[in-house]
C-alpha positions in Angstrom: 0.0 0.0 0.0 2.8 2.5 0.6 4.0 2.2 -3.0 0.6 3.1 -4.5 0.1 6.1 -2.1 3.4 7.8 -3.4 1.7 7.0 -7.1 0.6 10.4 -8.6 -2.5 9.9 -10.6 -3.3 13.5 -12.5 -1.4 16.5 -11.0 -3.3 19.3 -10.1 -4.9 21.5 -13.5 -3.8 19.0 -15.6 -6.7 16.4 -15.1 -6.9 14.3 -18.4 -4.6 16.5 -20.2 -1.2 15.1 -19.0 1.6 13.2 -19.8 0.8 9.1 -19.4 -0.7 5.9 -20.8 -4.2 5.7 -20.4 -6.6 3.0 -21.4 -10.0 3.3 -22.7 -12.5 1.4 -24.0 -15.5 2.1 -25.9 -18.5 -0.3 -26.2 -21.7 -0.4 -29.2 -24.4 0.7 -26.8 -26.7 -1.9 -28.2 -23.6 -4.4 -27.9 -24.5 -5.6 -31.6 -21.1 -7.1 -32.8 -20.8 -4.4 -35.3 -17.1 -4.3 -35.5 -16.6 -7.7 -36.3 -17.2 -11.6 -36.1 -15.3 -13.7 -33.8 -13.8 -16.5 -35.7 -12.5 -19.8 -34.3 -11.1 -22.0 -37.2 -11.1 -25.5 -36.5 -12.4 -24.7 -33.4 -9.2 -24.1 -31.9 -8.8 -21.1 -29.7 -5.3 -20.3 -29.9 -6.2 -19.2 -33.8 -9.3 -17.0 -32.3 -9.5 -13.9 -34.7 -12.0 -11.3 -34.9 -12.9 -10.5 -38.7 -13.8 -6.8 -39.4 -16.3 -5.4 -40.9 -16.7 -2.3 -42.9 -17.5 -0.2 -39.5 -14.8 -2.5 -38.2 -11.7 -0.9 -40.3 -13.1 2.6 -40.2 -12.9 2.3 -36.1 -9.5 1.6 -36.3 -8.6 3.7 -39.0 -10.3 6.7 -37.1 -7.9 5.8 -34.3 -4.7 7.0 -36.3 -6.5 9.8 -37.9 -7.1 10.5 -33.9 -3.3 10.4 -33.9 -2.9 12.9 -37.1 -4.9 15.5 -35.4 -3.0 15.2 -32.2 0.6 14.4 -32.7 1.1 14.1 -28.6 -1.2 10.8 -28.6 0.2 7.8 -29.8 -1.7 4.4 -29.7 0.6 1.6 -27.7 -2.2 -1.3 -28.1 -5.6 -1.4 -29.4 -7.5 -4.6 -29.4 -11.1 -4.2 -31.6 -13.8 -7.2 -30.1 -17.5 -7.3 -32.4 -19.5 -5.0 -29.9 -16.5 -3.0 -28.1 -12.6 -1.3 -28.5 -10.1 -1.7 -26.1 -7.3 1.3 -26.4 -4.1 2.0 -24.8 -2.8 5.3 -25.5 0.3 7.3 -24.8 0.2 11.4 -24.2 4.0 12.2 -25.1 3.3 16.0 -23.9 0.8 17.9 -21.8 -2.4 19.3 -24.2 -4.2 21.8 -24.4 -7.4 19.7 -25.2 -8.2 16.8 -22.6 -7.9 13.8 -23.5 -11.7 13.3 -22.6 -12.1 16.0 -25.2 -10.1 14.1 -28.0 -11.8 10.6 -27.2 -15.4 11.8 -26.8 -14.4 13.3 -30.4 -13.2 10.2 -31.8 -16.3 8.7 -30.2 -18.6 10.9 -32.1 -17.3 10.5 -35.1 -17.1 6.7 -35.3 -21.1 6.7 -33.7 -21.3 8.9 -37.0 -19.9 6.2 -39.1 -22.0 3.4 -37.4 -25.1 5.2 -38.2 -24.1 5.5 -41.6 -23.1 1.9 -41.6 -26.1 0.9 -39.8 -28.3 2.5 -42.7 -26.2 1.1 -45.6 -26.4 -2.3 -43.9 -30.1 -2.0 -44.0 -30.2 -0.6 -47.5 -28.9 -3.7 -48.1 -30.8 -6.0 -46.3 -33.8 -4.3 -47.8 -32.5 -5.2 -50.9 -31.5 -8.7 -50.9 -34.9 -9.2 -49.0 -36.6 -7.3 -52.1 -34.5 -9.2 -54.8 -35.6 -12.2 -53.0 -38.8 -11.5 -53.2 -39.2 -10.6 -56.4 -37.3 -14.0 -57.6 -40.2 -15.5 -55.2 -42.5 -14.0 -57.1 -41.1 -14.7 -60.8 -40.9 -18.8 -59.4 -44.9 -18.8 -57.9 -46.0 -16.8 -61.2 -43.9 -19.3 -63.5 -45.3 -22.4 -61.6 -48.3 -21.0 -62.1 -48.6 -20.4 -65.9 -47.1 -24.4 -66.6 -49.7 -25.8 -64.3 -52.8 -24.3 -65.8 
């Protein structure tokens, strides 16, 4: 206990903005594996993968844009599951925006792209469902012209 109490967390007026390695993680609020889908080949675990999906890539992707816009962060581990991101990230220098600030930003923007995912994802649901349908229908009306 004595080591942790000469541990200094944030020092004072520099709450979320300083120097360190902090973790975050950031979770689908529905917890819809929208990132990705686990895959165990050959139902081994050691070969455990997550494959992306479109929303998947543009997460991580998002994360070194993060990066771009603010040279001082720099990701040391990120780990993307199907419903949630695990980030560790490294503040080389005190900034002026906290790093609350920057990941609430980076959250936006990626809840930004899962809505526009979401919605493409639908488009195309509702039109496989439609193609489907209609192929349906072609089939019932062609069955129905040879039998009468």
């Amino acid at each position: 206990m004595a080591e942790q109490e000469k541990w200094e967390w944030q020092k004072s007026g520099t709450a979320w903005r300083g120097i360190g390695v902090y973790h975050i993680t950031l979770t689908v609020p529905s917890r819809e594996p929208l990132f990705g889908t686990l895959v165990i080949p050959e139902n081994n675990p050691t070969n455990a993968r997550i494959e992306r999906t479109a929303l998947g890539n543009a997460v991580v992707d998002e994360l070194y844009i993060m990066c771009r816009h603010y040279p001082a962060i720099r990701i040391l581990q990120f780990c993307l599951m199907p419903d949630h991101l695990h980030a560790v990230i490294h503040v080389t220098k005190v900034m002026e925006t906290s790093i609350r600030s920057v990941v609430r930003g980076y959250w936006q923007g990626v809840k930004k792209l899962g809505r526009a995912y979401t919605l493409s994802v639908a488009r195309e649901l509702n039109s496989e469902t439609t193609n489907e349908e209609a192929t349906n229908t072609r089939a019932t009306n062609t069955r129905a012209t040879n039998t009468g």
